[in-house]
C-alpha positions in Angstrom: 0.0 0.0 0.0 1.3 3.4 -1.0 1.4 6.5 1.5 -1.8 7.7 -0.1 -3.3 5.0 0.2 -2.3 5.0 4.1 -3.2 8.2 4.6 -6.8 7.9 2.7 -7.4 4.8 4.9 -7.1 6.8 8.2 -9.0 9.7 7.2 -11.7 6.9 6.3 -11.2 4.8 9.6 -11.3 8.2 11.8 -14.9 8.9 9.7 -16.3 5.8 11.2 -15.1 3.6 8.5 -16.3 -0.2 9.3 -15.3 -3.4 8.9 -14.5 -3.4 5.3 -12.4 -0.3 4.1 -11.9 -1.9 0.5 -14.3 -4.4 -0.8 -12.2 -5.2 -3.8 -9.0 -5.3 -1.8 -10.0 -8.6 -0.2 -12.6 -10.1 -2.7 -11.5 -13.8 -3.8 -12.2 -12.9 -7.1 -9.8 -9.8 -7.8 -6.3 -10.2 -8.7 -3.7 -7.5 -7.2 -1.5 -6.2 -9.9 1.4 -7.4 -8.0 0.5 -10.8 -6.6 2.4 -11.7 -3.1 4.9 -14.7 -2.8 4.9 -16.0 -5.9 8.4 -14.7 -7.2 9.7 -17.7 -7.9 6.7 -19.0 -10.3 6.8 -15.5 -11.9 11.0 -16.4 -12.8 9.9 -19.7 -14.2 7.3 -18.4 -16.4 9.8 -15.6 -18.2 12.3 -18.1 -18.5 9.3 -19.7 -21.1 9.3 -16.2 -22.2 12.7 -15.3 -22.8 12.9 -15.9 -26.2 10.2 -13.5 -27.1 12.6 -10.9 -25.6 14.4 -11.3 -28.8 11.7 -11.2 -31.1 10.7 -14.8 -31.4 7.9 -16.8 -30.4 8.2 -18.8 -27.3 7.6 -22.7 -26.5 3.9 -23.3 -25.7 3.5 -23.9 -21.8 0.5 -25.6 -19.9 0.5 -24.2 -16.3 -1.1 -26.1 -14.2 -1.8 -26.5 -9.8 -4.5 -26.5 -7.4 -7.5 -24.2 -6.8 -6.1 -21.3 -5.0 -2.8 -21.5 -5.9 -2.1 -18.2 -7.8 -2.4 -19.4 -11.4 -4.7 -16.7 -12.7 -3.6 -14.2 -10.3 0.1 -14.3 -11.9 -0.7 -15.2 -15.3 -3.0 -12.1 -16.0 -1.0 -9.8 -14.4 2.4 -11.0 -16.2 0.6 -11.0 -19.2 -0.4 -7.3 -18.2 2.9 -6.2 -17.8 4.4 -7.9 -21.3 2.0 -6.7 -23.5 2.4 -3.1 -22.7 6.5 -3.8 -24.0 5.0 -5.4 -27.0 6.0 -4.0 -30.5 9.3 -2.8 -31.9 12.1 -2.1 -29.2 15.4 -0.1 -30.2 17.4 -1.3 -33.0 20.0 -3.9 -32.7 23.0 -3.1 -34.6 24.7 -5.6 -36.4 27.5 -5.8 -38.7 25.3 -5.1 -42.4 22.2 -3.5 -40.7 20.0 -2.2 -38.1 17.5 -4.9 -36.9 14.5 -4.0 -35.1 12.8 -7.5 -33.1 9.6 -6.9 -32.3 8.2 -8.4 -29.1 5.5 -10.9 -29.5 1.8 -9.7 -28.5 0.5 -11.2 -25.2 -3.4 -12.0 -24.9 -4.7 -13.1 -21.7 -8.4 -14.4 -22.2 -10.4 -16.6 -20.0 -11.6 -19.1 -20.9 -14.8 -19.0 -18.8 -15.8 -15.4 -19.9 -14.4 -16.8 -23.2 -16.1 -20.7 -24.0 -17.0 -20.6 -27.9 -15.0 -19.7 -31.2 -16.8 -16.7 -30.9 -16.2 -15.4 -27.6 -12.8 -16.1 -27.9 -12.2 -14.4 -31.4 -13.9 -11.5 -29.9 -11.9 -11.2 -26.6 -8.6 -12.0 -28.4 -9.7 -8.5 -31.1 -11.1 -6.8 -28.1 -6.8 -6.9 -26.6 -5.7 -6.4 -30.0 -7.4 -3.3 -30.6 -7.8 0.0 -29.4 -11.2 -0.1 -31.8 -14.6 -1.5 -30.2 -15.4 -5.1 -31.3 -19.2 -5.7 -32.3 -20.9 -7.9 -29.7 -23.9 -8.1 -32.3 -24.3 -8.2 -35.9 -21.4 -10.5 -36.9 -20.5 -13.5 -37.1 -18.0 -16.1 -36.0 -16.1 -16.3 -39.3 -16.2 -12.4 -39.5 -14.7 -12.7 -36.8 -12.1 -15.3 -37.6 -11.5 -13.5 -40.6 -10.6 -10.0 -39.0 -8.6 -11.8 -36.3 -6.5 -13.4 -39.6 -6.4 -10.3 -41.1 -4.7 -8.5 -37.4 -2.2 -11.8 -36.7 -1.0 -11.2 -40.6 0.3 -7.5 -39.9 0.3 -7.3 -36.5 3.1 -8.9 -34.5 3.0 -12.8 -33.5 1.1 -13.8 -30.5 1.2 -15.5 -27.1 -2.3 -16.0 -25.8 -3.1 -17.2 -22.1 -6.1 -19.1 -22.0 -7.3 -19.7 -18.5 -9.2 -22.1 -16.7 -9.5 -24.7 -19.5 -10.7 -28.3 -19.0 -13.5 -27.1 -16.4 -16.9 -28.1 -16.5 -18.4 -24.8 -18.0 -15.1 -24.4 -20.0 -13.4 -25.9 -23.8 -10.7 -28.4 -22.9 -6.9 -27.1 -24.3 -6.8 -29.3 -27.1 -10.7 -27.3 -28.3 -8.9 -23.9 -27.9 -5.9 -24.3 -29.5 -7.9 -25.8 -32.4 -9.7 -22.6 -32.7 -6.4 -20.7 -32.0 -4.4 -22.6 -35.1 -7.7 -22.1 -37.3 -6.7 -18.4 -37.4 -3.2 -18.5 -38.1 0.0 -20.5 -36.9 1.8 -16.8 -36.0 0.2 -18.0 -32.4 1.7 -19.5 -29.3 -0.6 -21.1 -26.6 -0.6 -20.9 -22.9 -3.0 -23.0 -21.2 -4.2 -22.9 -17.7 -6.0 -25.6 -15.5 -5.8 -27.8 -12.6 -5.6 -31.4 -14.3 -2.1 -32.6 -14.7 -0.6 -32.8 -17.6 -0.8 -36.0 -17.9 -4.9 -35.7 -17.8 -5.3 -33.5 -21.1 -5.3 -34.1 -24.4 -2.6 -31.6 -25.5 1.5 -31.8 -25.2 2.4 -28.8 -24.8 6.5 -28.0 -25.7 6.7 -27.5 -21.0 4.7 -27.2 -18.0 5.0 -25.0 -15.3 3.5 -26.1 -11.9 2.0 -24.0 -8.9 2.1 -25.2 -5.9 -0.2 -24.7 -3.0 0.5 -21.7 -1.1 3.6 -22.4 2.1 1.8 -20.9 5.1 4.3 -18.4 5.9 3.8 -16.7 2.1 0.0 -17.1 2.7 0.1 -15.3 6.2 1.9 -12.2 3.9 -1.0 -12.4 1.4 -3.8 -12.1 3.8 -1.5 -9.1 5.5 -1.0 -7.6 2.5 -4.8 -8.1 1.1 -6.2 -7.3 4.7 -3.7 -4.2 5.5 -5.8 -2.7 2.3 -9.5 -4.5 2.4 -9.9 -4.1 6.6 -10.3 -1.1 8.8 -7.4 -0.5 11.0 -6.9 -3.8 13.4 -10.2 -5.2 12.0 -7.7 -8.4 11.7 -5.5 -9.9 13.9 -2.2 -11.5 13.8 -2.7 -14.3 15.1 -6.4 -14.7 13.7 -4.9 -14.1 10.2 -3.0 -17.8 11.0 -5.5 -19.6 12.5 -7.1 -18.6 8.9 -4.0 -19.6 7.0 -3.8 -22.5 9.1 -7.5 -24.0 7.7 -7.4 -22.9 4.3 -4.4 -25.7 3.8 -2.6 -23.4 1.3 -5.5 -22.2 -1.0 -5.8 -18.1 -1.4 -9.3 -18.4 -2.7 -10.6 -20.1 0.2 -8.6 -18.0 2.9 -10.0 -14.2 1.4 -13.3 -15.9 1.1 -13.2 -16.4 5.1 -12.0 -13.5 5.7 -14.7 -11.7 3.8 -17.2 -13.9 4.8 -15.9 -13.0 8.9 -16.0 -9.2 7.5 -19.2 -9.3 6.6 -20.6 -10.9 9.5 -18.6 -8.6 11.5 -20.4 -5.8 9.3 -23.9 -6.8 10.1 -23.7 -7.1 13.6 -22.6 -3.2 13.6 -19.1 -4.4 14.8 -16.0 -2.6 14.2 -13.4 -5.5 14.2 -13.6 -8.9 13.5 -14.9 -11.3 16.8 -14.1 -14.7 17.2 -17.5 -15.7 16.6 -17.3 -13.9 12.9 -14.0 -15.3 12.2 -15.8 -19.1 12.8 -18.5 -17.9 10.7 -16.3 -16.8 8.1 -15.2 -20.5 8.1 -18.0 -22.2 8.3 -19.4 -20.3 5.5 -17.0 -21.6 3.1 -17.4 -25.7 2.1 -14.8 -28.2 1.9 -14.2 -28.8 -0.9 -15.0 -25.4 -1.9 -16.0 -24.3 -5.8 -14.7 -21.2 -6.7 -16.7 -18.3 -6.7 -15.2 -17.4 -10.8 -17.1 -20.3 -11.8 -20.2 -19.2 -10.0 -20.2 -15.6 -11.1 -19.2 -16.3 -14.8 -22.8 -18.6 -15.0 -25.4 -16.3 -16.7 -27.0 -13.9 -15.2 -30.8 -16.0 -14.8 -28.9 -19.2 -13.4 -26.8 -16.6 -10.8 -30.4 -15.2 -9.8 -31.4 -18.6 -8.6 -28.5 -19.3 -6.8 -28.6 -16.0 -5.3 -32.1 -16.9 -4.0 -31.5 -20.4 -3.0 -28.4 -18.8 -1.1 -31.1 -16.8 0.6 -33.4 -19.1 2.0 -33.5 -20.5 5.4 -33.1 -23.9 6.8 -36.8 -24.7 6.4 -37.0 -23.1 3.0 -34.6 -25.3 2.1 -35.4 -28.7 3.7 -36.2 -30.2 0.4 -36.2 -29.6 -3.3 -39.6 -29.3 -4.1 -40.4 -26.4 -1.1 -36.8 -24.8 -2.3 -37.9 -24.6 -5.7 -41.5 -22.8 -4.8 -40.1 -20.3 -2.8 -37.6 -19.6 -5.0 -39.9 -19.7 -8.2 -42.2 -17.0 -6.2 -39.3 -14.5 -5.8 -39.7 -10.8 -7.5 -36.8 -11.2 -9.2 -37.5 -15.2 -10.5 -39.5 -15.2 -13.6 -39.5 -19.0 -14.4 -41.8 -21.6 -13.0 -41.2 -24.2 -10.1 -40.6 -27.3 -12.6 -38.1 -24.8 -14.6 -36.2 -23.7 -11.3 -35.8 -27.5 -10.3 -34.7 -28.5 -13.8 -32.0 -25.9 -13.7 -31.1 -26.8 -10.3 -30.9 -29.9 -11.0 -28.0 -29.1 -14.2 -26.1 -26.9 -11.7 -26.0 -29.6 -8.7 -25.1 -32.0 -12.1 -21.9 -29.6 -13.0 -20.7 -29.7 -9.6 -22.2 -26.3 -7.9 -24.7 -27.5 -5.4 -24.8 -31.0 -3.7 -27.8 -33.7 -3.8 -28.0 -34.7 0.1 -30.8 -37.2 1.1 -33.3 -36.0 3.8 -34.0 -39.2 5.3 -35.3 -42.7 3.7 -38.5 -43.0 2.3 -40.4 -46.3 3.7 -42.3 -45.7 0.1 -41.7 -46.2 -3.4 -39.9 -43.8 -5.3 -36.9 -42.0 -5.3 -36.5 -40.2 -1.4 -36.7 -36.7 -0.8 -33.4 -34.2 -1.3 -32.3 -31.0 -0.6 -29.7 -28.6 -2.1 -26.4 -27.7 -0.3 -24.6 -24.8 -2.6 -20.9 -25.6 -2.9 -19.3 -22.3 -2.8 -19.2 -19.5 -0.2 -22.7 -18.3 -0.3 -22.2 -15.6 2.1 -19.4 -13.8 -0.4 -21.7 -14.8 -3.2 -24.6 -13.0 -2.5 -22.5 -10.0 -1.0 -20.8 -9.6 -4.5 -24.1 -10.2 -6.7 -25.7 -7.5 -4.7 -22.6 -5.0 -4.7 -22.7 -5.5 -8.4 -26.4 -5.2 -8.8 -26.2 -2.2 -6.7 -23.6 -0.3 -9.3 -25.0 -1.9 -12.3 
């Protein structure tokens, strides 16, 4: 944090500033443009790189680790950093003539933001150009075809694609199909969790992340927190006991400390309690989706998860009174039999859990409920901040 930043955070925390100074500084979902602890990973990465220091393309690379692990978090904001030095760099001299290498274009895209030919086209001429790209009237070969026409006078390209091989998402042999359908002036980086040894693509080298060591995840949280909390909001020694559950994953550790924050929030408090920090955990399952997944769904199947979130225990005891109370919501304009259904494909793709009420002595198939698979408490604090801002 900068001395502004300091100074701005007082002047808020002497106003009566609560809990939660910065939302975004300790939302799961945000990357900081300087991610914490993960030095070595970024070395390992630009030695891929290094030959497009010279002008060449690199070696494709699949990086691949654990939910949590920093993946995205350094990939987009390296990829950041290199495309603003892409382009001719000073002459080289040499013995007949001045040579000018021109660093390769780097395109982060993600891949869940990102899942057809078409979104994909369009993100990748979105980066390229300083022009806006058409969202409607045009189609996926007009697309293709201006994204040929860019890659044949525009400089060579290294594009990130993250968070392949999910459920919602193409696998990494699908994208770089699409990628080498365009033009072979391309270099893929994938991202994902499998192994390599689990997808259908050889890439020329891996890089692997590990989970985070809980001395570098205790500086994350102090770094995120020092920003995202009010002034002592957070203890020391409740930031480890954090660090010390989360078992090395980021995602899950900012997602209990928001979760505690907000807890913290409602009950009018103006520092984090034990009691909040417990609910902060106990708010986010083991195993634990991650919240990208949740919020990249589309808007209509966030809505009912926002409202299933919502409900209480009772509400919730089974599928059939969830769905009903759900489909009755304001904001829910889809019948009960289409709010199970969908349900149903979301608890099928791995967001909510199936869990048996109790046995039926009857025929038929017993009763269920729904248990969402992702922090629910973060979730509906982030739809509603976004709802609230448009």
């Amino acid at each position: 944090m900068n001395i502004d930043d300091r100074i701005e955070r007082r002047l808020g925390y002497d106003a009566g500033m609560s809990v939660l100074a910065d939302f975004e500084a300790v939302s799961p979902v945000r990357h900081v443009d300087s991610p914490v602890g993960r030095g070595p990973a970024i070395e390992r990465l630009l030695d891929v790189f290094e030959p497009a220091f010279s002008g060449s393309l690199p070696p494709s690379v699949y990086v691949y680790g654990p939910k949590g692990s920093g993946k995205s978090a350094v990939v987009s904001a390296l990829f950041d950093r290199l495309a603003s030095h892409s382009g001719p760099r000073r002459a080289i001299q040499t013995t007949t003539r001045a040579v000018e290498p021109t660093i390769p274009g780097f395109v982060y895209v993600d891949a869940r933001k990102a899942s057809t030919r078409f979104r994909l086209y369009h993100a990748m001429l979105a980066a390229m150009s300083d022009e806006p790209v058409p969202d409607h009237g045009i189609g996926t070969e007009e697309l293709a075809d201006s994204l040929r026409d860019a890659m044949r006078t525009g400089p060579e390209l290294v594009v990130a694609a993250d968070h392949t091989n999910e459920t919602e998402t193409p696998t990494a042999a699908t994208l770089i199909d699409w990628l080498t359908d365009v033009g072979d002036r391309v270099t893929p980086a994938c991202i994902g969790r499998d192994p390599p040894d689990a997808i259908d693509w050889e890439p020329a080298t891996t890089v692997e992340f590990a989970k985070y060591r809980r001395h570098v995840l205790v500086e994350l949280l102090t770094s995120r927190c020092s920003t995202g909390l009010g002034r002592d909001a957070l203890s020391h020694d409740q930031i480890r006991e954090i660090v010390e559950w989360a078992a090395g994953d980021a995602h899950d550790a900012l997602a209990a400390v928001m979760g505690a924050a907000v807890n913290a929030e409602r009950a009018g408090a103006s520092t984090i309690r034990s009691g909040d920090l417990d609910a902060g955990i106990d708010s986010v399952p083991r195993p634990c989706v991650a919240l990208g997944r949740v919020l990249s769904l589309p808007e209509s199947r966030q809505r009912l998860l926002y409202e299933l979130a919502g409900l209480s225990e009772d509400e919730r005891s089974t599928v059939g009174v969830a769905t009903e109370r759900i489909a009755a919501r304001p904001g829910v304009d889809l019948s009960a039999s289409t709010v199970r259904r969908v349900l149903y494909e979301l608890a099928d793709a791995g967001l909510l859990e199936r869990v048996t009420v109790h046995q039926s002595d009857g025929k038929g198939r017993p009763p269920s409920r729904l248990v969402p698979l992702f922090p629910t408490v973060v979730f509906r604090e982030l739809f509603d901040r976004r709802v609230r801002t448009g």
